[in-house]
C-alpha positions, 0 to 999 in steps of 0.5 A, spaced: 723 791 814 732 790 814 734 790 820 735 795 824 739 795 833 735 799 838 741 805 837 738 806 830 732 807 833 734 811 839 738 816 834 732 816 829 727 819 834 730 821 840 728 816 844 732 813 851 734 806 851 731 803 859 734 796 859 736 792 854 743 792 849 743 797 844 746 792 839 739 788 840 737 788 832 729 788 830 725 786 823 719 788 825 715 794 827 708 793 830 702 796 833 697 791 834 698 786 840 695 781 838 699 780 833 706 781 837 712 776 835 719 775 837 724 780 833 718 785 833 719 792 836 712 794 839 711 801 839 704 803 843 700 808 840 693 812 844 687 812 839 680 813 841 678 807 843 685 804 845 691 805 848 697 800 846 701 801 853 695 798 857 697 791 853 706 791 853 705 786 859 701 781 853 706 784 848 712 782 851 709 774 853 708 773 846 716 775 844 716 782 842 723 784 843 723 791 844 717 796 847 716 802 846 712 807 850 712 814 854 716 816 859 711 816 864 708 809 862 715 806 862 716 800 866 722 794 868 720 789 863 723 782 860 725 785 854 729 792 851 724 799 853 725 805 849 722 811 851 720 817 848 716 823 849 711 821 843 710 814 841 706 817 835 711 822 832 718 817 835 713 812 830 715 817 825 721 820 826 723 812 825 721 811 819 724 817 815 730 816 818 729 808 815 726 811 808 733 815 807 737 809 806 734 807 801 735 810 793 728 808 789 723 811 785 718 813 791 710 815 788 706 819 793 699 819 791 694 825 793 688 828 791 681 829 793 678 822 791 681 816 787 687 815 791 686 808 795 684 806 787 690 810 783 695 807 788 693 800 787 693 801 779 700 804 780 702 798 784 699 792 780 702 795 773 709 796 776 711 790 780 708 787 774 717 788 772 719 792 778 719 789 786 714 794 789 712 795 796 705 800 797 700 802 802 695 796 805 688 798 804 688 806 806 694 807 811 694 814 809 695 817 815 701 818 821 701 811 822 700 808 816 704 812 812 711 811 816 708 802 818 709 802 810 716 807 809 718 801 814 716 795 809 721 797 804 727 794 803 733 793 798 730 788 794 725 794 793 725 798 786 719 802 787 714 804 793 708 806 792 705 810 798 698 814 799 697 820 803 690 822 807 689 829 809 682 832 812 686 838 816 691 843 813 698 842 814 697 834 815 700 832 808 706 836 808 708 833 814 707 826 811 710 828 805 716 830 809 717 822 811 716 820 805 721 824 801 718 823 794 720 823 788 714 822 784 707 825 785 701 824 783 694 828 785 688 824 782 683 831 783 681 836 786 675 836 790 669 837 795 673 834 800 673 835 808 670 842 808 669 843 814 675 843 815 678 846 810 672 851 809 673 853 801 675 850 795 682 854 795 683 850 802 683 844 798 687 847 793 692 849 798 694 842 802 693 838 796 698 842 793 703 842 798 705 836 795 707 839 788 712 845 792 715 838 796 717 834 790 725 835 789 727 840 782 728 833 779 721 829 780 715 829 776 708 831 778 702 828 775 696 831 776 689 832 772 689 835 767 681 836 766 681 840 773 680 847 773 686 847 779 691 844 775 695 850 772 695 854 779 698 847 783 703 846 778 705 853 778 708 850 785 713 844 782 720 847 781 720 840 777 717 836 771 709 837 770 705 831 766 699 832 765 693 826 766 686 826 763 681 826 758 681 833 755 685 834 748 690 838 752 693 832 757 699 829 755 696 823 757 690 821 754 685 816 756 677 816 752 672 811 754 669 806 750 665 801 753 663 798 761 660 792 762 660 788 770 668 786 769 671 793 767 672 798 763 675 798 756 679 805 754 684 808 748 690 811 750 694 816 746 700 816 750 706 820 748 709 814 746 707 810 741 708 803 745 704 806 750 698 808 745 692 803 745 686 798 747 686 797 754 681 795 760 682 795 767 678 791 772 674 797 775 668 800 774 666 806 773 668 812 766 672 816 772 676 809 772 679 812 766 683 817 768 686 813 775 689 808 770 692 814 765 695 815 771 698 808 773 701 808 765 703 815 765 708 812 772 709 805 769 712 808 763 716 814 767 719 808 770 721 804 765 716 798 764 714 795 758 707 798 755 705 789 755 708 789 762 702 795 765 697 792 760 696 785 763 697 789 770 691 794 769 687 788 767 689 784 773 686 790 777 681 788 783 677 794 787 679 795 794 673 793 798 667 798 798 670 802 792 666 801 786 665 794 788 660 789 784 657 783 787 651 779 787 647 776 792 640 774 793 638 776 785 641 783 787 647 787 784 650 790 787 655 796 786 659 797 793 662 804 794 660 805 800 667 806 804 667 814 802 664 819 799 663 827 797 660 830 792 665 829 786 665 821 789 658 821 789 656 824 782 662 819 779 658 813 782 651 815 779 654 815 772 657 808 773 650 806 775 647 809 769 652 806 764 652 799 767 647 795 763 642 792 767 636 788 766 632 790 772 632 798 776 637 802 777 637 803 785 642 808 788 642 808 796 645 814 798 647 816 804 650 823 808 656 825 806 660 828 812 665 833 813 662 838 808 660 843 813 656 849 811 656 846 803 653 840 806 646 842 804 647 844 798 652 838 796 647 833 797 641 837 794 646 836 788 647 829 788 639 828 789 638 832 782 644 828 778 640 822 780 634 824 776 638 827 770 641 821 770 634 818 769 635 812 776 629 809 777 628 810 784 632 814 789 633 811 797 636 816 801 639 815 809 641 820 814 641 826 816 641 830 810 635 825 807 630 830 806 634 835 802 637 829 797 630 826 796 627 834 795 632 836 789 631 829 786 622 830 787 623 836 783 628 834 778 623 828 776 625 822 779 618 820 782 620 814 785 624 816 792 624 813 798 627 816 805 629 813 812 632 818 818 638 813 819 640 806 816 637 802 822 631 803 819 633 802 812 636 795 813 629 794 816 626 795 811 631 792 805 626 785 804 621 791 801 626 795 797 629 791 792 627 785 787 631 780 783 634 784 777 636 791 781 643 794 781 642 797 787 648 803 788 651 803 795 654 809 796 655 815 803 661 816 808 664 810 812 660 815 819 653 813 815 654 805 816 651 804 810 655 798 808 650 795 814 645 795 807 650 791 804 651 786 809 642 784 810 643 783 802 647 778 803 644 775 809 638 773 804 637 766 803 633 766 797 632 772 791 629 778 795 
């Protein structure tokens, strides 16, 4: 962050200046006491397990220039206090009014499934020529999107942000902040359900991102999806489209998958751009989220060399069709998110994977799909035997009903546990040297748990 004084601040969000001069300048903006420091501007958030007011004491031991909280919760402090009515939306209101002082190519990435992974793909290939800044981990939300806005800074010559959305109305509200001038949607899904009821619900946040891109931006979206045409008939703007099929402007086709990536061929609109490429990922679905990295790498003018070397380079976010052993046991770790759609993609890289052993998938319940919850997981149990898995555990709540559809489609060898509790439990007598063990359910399931017991084991299970 460029420094910024209290006044700007307080323009920015409508906030009141309690005590402290308002030429006094911040570098940095936190919401994490434990990490406050001198020139920092705490800003004290609600969550549901903390309240940052209850630590502006701490905050200010450790140095924090400047506090900021609610009006009922302000106080005399040694350091400058602003008040606001929101710190939440004060967080926000800053960081759009920050984000305008800045003329650069600004990419927000959206989509059912692939966002974390495509926003990093994006990232390594650009700052390969181009200083980039981009969203830590999944800060996709009200919080994480305006904490990264607030990290841009002069040097910068391109931001790569993500944006989550779970409720209608969430993303156009973030892309309000971002102001972007590209987008990308990776696919449209089976996502949050629940709240979105239908597939037309998720068409419609998603979309919102291709009405709120300036008639002088670009859109990428895949091209494969049945939604594309719909979505793009709302971008006033340049549409490109992303994908495997023959139609896509960009076109990635999948050739060969080992334990270190993925290797494709790209027929790309431009000659340079058009080749042999791999991407350190697993997974065919990979294909497509690097297509879209070299379609925004080229857009912003970095050399095909440049966004070769940064695919390969690529490393998976933690929990996302991450490979790893332990204990005589392979592992491919997806075990930070799912819905149906995710869910069906990891199954395939499972079944493409070579392996000396059995093909395990471990999957738990996939959470937000309200009424299509039953059906989403009797999918996935089918796909399981279609795709020939050796054996099939399945945890939670909907365990009963992904073991059934995987009984009666063949897959002979399944294995049921109420919760994961009881399947970590049972982890020494469900795995032997040489499986591929796919881990793969939402983050609510804690299967990640199944994870951790693998690894604790001293010798091959």
């Amino acid at each position: 962050m460029e420094p910024r004084s209290l006044e700007f601040v307080c323009r920015a969000c409508g906030g009141e200046l309690i005590s402290g001069s308002p030429q006094t300048e911040i570098l940095r903006v936190g919401t994490d006491s434990r990490r406050a420091a001198p020139g920092e501007l705490f800003i004290a958030l609600k969550g549901e397990k903390f309240d940052g007011h209850d630590f502006i004491s701490e905050v200010v031991e450790k140095g924090a220039s400047a506090v900021m909280v609610e009006h009922q919760r302000a106080k005399a402090l040694h350091a400058a206090v602003i008040a606001v009515d929101d710190t939440r939306k004060a967080l926000g209101e800053f960081a759009a009014r920050y984000r305008q002082d800045f003329q650069l190519p600004v990419v927000a990435v959206a989509g059912s499934n692939g966002k974390t992974t495509t926003k990093e793909l994006i990232a390594s290939v650009l700052q390969q020529q181009l200083p980039t800044v981009w969203s830590e981990a999944s800060f996709n939300n009200d919080v994480g999107v305006p904490l990264t806005l607030l990290k841009i800074e002069s040097k910068h010559r391109a931001a790569v942000l993500e944006v989550g959305t779970n409720h209608p109305g969430e993303l156009p509200a973030l892309l309000r902040l971002i102001q972007p001038n590209f987008g990308v949607i990776t696919s449209i899904g089976r996502e949050h359900l629940e709240h979105f009821g239908t597939m037309e619900g998720v068409v419609q946040e998603e979309g919102s991102l291709a009405e709120l891109l300036p008639a002088s931006g670009t859109l990428f979206v895949n091209g494969d999806s049945e939604w594309t045409p719909k979505i793009a008939r709302r971008n006033r703007g340049q549409t490109v489209r992303v994908g495997v099929g023959a139609q896509n402007d960009w076109r990635g086709e999948f050739q060969s998958m080992d334990k270190g990536g993925v290797a494709f061929r790209m027929s790309a609109p431009r000659a340079d751009y058009s080749g042999e490429y791999r991407v350190g990922l697993l997974g065919r679905h990979q294909v497509t989220n690097a297509t879209f990295a070299l379609a925004i790498a080229a857009q912003l003018g970095v050399e095909a060399e440049a966004a070769r070397k940064g695919l390969a380079a690529s490393k998976p976010p933690k929990m996302r069709m991450q490979f790893w052993e332990a204990g005589g046991i392979e592992v491919l770790d997806d075990s930070y998110n799912a819905n149906a759609d995710s869910t069906l993609a990891a199954l395939q890289a499972l079944a493409d994977l070579p392996c000396s052993g059995r093909r395990v998938a471990v999957l738990g319940d996939m959470a937000e799909l309200g009424e299509h919850s039953v059906g989403a997981h009797k999918e996935v149990g089918r796909r399981a035997a279609e795709l020939k898995i050796d054996e099939l555990v399945a945890v939670g709540q909907f365990a009963a009903q992904t073991a059934e559809a995987a009984s009666r489609a063949g897959l002979r060898n399944v294995t049921t546990f109420a919760d994961v509790n009881s399947a970590v439990e049972a982890v020494p007598s469900l795995f032997r040297g040489k499986d591929l063990v796919l881990l793969k359910a939402s983050r609510a399931s804690g299967l990640e748990r199944i994870g951790e017991r693998i690894r604790e084991a001293k010798k091959p299970l």
